[in-house]
N, C-alpha and C positions, 0 to 999 in steps of 0.2 A: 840383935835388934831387927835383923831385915826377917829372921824366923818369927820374930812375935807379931811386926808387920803383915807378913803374908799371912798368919792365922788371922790377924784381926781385919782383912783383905774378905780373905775366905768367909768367915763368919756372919759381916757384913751384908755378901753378896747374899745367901743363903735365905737370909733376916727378910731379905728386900724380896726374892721372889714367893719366900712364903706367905706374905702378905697380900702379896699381891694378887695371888693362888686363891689365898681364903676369901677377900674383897670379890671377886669372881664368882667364886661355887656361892655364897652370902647374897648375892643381887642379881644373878643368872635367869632367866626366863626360863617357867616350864613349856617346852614346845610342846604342842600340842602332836598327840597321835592318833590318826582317824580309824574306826573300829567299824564295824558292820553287823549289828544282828540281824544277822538273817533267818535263824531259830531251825536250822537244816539240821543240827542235832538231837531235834526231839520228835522222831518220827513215827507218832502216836497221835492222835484222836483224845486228849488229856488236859482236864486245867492243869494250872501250877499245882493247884494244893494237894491233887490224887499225886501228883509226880511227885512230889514234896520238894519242890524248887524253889516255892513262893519268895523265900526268904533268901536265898543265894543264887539265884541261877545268872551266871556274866559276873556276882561277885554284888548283885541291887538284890532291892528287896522290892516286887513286885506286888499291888495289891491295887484296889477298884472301889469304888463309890457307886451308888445303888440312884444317890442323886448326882448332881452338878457339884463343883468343887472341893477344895481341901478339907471342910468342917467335918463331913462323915466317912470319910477314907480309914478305910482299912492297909493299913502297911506294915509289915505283909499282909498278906491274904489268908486268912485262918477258914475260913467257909470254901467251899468248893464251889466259888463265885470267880468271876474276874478273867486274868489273862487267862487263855489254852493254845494249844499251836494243836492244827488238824493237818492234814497232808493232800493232792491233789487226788490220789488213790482213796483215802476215807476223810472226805471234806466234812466243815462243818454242819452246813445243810444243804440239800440237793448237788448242783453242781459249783466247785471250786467258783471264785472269782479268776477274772481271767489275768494272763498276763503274771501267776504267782514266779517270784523270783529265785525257780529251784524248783526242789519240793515241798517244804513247808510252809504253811504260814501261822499268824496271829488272830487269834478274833475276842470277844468278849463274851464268855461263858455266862450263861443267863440272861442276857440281853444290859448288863451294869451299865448306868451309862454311861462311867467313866474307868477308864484304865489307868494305874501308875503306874513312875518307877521310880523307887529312890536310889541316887546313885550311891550318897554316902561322901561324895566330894565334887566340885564344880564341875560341870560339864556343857558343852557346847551341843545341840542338838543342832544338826544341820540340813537332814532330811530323812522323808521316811515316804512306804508306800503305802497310799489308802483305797480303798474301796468297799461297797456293800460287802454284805456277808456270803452273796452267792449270784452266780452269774443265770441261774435258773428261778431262782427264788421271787416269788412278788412282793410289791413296794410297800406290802402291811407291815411288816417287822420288819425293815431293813432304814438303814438309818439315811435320814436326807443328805446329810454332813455332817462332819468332825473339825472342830478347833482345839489346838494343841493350847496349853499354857502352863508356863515355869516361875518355881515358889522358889525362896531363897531356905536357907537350912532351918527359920523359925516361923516359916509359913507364908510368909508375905510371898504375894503373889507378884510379880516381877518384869513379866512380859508374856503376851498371847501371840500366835502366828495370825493368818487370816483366816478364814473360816472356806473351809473346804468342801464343793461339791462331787459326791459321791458318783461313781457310776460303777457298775460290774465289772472294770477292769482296774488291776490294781496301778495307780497310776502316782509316780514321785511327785513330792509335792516340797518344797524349798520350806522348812520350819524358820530356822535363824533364830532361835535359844538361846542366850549364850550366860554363860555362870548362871548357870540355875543347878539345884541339888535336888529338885521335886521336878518330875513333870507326868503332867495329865492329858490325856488323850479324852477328848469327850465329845460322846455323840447329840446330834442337835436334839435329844427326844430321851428321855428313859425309856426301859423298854425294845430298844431299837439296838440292830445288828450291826456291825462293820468289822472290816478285816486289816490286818495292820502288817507288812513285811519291809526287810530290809530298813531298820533305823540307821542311819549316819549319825554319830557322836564321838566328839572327842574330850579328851579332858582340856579346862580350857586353859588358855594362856595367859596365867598371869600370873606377874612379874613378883617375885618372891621381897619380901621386904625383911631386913635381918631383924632380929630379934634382940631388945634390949640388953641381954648376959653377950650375946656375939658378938654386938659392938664393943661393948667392956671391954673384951676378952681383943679386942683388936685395938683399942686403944691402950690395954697395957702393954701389947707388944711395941704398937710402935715408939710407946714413950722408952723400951729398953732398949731399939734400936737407935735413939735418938742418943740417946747415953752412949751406947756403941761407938756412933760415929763421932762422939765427941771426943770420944779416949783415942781412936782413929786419926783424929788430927795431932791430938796431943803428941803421940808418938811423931808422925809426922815433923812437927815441929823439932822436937828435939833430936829426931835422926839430923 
């Protein structure tokens, strides 16, 4: 009796902390890990689409609008339009913007006046660096400002940052995105230039909900555990 005891001791215990293991990893928070493109690995003078990145580069799919918002976005970028990263050594026109963090940076190839990224999954955008297209260049083609704003995964558009004044030095600017799967970088004008480095984003935080078959599958266990402890007493009783 004390042998089938202690197995149904053991079993018990077992029962109870794998439960309580799976309730856990089931309702656990994704924390968030904060990322930095700084685009320091493309050190070329090249949109995405010559590089053939459009579509994977970080793992998004980069593309650009010719107008304002999501309605005529390209995602990815199939034309030789949209994102490029240039370098301090072969800027994108005349001299670099100031202040680039490294040696790379972002600008908008053809003057589009909007840039994307699609992540593919929530993401927190937290900051990024902006400025005109060139720290030589005059104020005809270069953009006044840039405002950010973030689409949910069926377009709706979800939240904008503030609206950004441009100057020749690339300067951080606090976004505050957060769960968004689109976002747009758009200059105040078609036609018009700016430069983009170092984006802050992370994936965002939030809180995992279990899935209708998980719960199941945790409510049949604990109904067998329930049976368990009841045969547990049983013995009990009659030791």
């Amino acid at each position: 009796m004390w042998g089938v005891l202690h197995r149904w001791t053991t079993v018990w215990k077992s029962l109870r902390l794998a439960i309580l293991g799976a309730v856990v990893t089931l309702t656990a928070p994704n924390y968030a890990v904060a990322d930095i493109i700084d685009f320091e690995d493309l050190n070329t003078r090249k949109n995405f689409v010559d590089q053939g990145i459009a579509d994977d580069y970080k793992d998004f799919q980069w593309g650009h609008s010719t107008s304002a918002g999501l309605a005529g976005a390209q995602i990815p970028s199939t034309e030789s339009k949209g994102w490029a990263s240039a370098t301090t050594g072969s800027p994108a026109s005349g001299s670099p913007p100031n202040n680039v963090q490294g040696n790379v940076y972002a600008w908008n190839w053809d003057s589009v006046q909007s840039l994307f990224i699609k992540f593919g999954a929530l993401y927190d955008v937290e900051s990024a660096y902006l400025a005109k297209l060139s720290a030589t260049e005059g104020a005809t083609n270069q953009a006044e400002s840039v405002q950010l704003f973030g689409y949910a995964e069926n377009g709706t558009q979800i939240g904008s940052s503030s609206v950004f004044t441009l100057t020749n030095t690339l300067t951080q600017h606090t976004i505050s995105l957060n769960n968004i799967f689109i976002l747009e970088i758009r200059a105040s004008a078609p036609s018009k230039f700016f430069s983009v480095d170092n984006i802050a984003l992370s994936k965002s935080s939030v809180t995992a909900v279990p899935e209708p078959s998980s719960i199941a599958i945790i409510g049949a266990v604990m109904l067998v555990v329930g049976s368990l402890g009841r045969n547990r007493r049983r013995i009990d009783h009659r030791r």
